[in-house]
C-alpha positions in Angstrom: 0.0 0.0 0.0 1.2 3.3 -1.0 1.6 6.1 2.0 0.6 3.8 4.4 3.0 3.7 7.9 0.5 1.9 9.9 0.0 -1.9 10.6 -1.2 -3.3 13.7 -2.2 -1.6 17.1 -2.2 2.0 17.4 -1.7 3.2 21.1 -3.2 6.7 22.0 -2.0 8.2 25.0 -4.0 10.3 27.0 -2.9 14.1 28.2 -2.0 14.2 31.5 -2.0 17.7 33.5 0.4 18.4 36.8 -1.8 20.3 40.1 -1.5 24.0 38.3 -3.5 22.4 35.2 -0.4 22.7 32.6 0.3 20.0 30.7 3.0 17.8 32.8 5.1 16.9 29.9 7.9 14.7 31.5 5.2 12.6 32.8 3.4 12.3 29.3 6.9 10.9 28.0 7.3 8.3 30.2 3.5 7.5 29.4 4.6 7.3 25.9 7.8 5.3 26.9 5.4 3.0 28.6 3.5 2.0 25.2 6.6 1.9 23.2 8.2 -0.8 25.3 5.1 -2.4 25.7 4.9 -3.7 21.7 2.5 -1.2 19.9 2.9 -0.8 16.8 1.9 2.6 16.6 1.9 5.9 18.5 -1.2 8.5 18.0 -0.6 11.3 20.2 -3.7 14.2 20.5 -6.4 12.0 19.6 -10.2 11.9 21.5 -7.7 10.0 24.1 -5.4 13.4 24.4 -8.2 15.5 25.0 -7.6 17.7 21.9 -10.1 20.4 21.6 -8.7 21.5 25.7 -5.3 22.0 24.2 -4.2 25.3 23.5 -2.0 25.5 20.3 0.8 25.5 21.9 0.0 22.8 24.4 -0.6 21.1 21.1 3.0 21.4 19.6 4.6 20.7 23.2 2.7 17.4 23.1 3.7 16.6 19.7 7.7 17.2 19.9 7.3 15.6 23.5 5.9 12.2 21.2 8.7 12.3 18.4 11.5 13.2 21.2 10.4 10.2 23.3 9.8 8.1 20.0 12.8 8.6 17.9 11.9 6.7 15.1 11.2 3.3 17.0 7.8 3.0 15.5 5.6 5.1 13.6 3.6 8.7 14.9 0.6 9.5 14.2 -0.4 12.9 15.1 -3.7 14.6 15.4 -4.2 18.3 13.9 -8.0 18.6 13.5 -9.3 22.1 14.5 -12.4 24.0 13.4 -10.6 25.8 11.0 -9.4 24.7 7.7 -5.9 27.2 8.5 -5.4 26.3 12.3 -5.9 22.5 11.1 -3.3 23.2 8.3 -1.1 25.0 10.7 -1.1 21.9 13.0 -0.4 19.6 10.2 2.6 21.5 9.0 4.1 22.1 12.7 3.6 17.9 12.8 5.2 17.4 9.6 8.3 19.9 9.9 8.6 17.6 14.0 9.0 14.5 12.1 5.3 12.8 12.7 5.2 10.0 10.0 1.8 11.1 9.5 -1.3 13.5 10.6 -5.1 12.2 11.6 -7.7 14.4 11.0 -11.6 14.5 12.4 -13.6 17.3 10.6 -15.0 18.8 13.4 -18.0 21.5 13.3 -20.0 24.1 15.0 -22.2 24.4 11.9 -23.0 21.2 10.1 -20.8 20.8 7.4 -21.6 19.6 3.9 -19.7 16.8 2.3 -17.9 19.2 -0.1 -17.4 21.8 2.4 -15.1 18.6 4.3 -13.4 17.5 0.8 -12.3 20.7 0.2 -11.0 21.1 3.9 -9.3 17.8 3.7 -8.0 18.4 0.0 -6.8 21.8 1.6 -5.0 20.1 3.8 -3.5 18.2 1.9 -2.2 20.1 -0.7 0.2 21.9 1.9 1.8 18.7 3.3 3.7 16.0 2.0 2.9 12.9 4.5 -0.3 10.9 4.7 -3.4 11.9 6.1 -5.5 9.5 7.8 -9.5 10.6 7.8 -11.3 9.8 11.2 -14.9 9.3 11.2 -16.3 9.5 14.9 -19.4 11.2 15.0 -20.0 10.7 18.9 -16.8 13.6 19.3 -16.8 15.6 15.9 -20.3 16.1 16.0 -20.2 15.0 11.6 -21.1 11.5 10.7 -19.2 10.9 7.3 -20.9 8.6 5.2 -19.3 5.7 3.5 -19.6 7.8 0.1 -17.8 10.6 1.6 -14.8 8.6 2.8 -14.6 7.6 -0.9 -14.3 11.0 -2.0 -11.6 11.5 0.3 -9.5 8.6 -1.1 -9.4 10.1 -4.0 -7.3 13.1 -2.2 -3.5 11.6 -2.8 -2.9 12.3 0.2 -5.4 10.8 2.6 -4.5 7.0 2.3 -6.1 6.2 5.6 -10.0 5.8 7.3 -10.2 5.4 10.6 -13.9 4.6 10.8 -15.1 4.8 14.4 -19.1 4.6 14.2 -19.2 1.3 15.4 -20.9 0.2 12.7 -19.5 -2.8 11.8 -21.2 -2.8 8.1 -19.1 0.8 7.2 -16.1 -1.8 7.2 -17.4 -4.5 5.4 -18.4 -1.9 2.1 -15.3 0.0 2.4 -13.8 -3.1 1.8 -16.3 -4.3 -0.8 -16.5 -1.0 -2.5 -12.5 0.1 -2.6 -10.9 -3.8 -2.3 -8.4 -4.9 -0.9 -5.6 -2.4 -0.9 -8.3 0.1 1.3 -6.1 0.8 4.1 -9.1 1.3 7.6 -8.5 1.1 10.9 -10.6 0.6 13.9 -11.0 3.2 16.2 -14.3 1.3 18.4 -12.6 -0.8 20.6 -15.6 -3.1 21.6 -15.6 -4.2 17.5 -12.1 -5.0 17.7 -12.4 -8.4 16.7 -15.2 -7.8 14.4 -13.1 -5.4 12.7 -10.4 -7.6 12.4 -12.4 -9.7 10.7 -13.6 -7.3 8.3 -10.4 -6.5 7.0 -9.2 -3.5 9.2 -5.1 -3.0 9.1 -5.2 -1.8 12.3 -6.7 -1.2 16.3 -6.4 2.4 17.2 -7.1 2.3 20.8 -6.6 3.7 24.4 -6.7 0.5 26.2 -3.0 -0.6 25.0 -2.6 1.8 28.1 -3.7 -0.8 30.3 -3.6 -4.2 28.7 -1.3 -3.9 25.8 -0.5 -7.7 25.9 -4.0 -8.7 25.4 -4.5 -6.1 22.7 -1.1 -7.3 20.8 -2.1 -10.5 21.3 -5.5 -10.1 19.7 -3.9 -8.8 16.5 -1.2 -11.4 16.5 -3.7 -14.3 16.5 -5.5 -12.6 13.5 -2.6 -12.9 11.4 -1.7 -16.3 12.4 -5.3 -17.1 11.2 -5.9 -18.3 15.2 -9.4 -17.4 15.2 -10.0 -19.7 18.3 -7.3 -17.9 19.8 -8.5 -14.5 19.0 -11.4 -15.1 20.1 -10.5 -16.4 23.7 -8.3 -13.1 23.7 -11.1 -10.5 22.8 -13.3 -12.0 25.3 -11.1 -11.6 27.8 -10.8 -8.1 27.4 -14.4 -7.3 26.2 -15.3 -6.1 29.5 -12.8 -3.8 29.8 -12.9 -2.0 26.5 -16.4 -1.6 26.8 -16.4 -0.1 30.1 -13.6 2.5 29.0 -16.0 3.7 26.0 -18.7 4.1 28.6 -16.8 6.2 31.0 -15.2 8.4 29.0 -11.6 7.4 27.6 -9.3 10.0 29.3 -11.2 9.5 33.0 -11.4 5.7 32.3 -7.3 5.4 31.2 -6.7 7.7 33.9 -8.4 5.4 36.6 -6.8 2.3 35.6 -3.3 3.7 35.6 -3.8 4.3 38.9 -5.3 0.8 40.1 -2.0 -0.8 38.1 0.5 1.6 40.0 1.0 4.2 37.6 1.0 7.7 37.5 -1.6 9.1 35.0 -1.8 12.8 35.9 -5.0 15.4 36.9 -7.5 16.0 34.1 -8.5 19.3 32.8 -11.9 20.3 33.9 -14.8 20.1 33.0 -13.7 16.5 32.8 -14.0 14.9 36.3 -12.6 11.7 37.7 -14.5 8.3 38.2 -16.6 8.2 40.9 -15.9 6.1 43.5 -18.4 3.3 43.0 -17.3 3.4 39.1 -13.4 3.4 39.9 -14.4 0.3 42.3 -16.0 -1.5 39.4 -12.9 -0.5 37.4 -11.1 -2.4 39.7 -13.0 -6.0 40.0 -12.7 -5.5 35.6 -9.0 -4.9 35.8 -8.2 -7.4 38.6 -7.4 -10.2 36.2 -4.3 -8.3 35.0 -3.3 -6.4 38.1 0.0 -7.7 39.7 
């Protein structure tokens, strides 16, 4: 596949902020250091995961030289630039570039609806004023723009968006892109309860949070796909089913977050007006996660 540096399980690390609420970058590297040595195949800094949109822009660029310092070069960045502006979104996509990210993820996101030509044209502007691949995110529940599987054919027609990350859960999406563009339609999964129906459907890769907590399970998911261990895979995504859907229903950030801290790790504040678990959910948190706690 042409333009296409991903393969596997994409980690997304979250944000984490020190008591003054500014971003507590030496932490956030040894987060990232965390998932490197841990076996993903992929890092994808400033995603839903990062808390994004509470970045300023230069939060934004700390965070992303913080990823290809710690990185560098061990595996492949991903790095997300969306904004609600075509020029800030291009601005962030440049700054990633010129850092060294091997390429940029962006979610079209919207006070006003936007129509599908209004977002080809923003991708396609995009684009045109960067040289590395663009992967196109489809998540509706946190860009606010459902983009229909029609659209995301549009935008392969960009040269450089080589990439859906289709995140719906919609599990049909990923059957027709790979009916309708075959088999060299590089998608990835970005709803981690559909992992192994994903798989299944042909997806090149997991972007998820979870590799924060159970990277061995999530590795080992993808690992039994390509060995054609379907039994195996199978026993694997069931034992982590639990788990991924109870970090989807939290709230990623708060839910990572949590379970750092019931595995011994640091994780950081977050930055209001998000709010830790409760107690009665960081106590269910903990019967979920006892299976892989030490």
């Amino acid at each position: 596949m042409k333009n296409v540096p991903f393969k596997g399980v994409i980690a997304y690390p979250i944000t984490p902020f020190d008591n003054k609420d500014k971003v507590d970058i030496p932490l956030f590297k040894k987060l990232v250091e965390r998932l490197v040595v841990s076996g993903n195949h992929g890092i994808a800094p400033l995603g839903s995961t990062g808390v994004l949109p509470y970045l300023s822009d230069e939060e934004k660029e700390a965070v992303t030289e913080a990823t290809l310092q710690q990185v560098n070069g061990r595996i492949p960045t991903l790095v997300g630039v969306s904004n609600l502006t075509t020029e800030k979104t291009i601005h962030h996509a440049q700054f990633a570039e010129k850092a060294g990210a091997d390429a940029v993820m962006i979610i079209p996101m919207s006070y006003w609806k936007l129509t599908d030509d209004e977002i080809v044209t923003h991708y396609d502007a995009v684009a045109r004023k960067i040289s590395i691949p663009i992967m196109a995110y489809n998540n509706p529940a946190t860009g606010g723009v459902d983009m229909s599987p029609n659209l995301l054919k549009r935008l392969l027609e960009i040269p450089n968006v080589t990439m859906i990350k289709e995140s719906t859960g919609d599990i049909q999406r990923m059957h027709y892109l790979r009916k309708e563009l075959g088999e060299d339609v590089a998608f990835y999964n970005g709803s981690n309860p559909l992992a192994l129906a994903a798989f299944s459907a042909g997806a090149r890769g997991w972007c998820t949070a979870a590799s924060n907590l159970i990277p061995e399970l999530n590795i080992g998911l993808y690992n039994a796909i390509e060995n054609n261990q379907l039994h195996e895979a199978q026993d694997i995504f069931y034992q982590q089913i639990e788990l991924l859907q109870f970090i989807v229903a939290k709230g990623l950030p708060r839910a990572v977050k949590a379970g750092l801290k019931i595995l011994g790790e640091e994780g950081g504040n977050l930055r209001s007006p998000l709010q830790p678990l409760t107690e009665k959910e960081t106590e269910e948190l903990r019967i979920i996660m006892k299976p892989f706690t030490k």
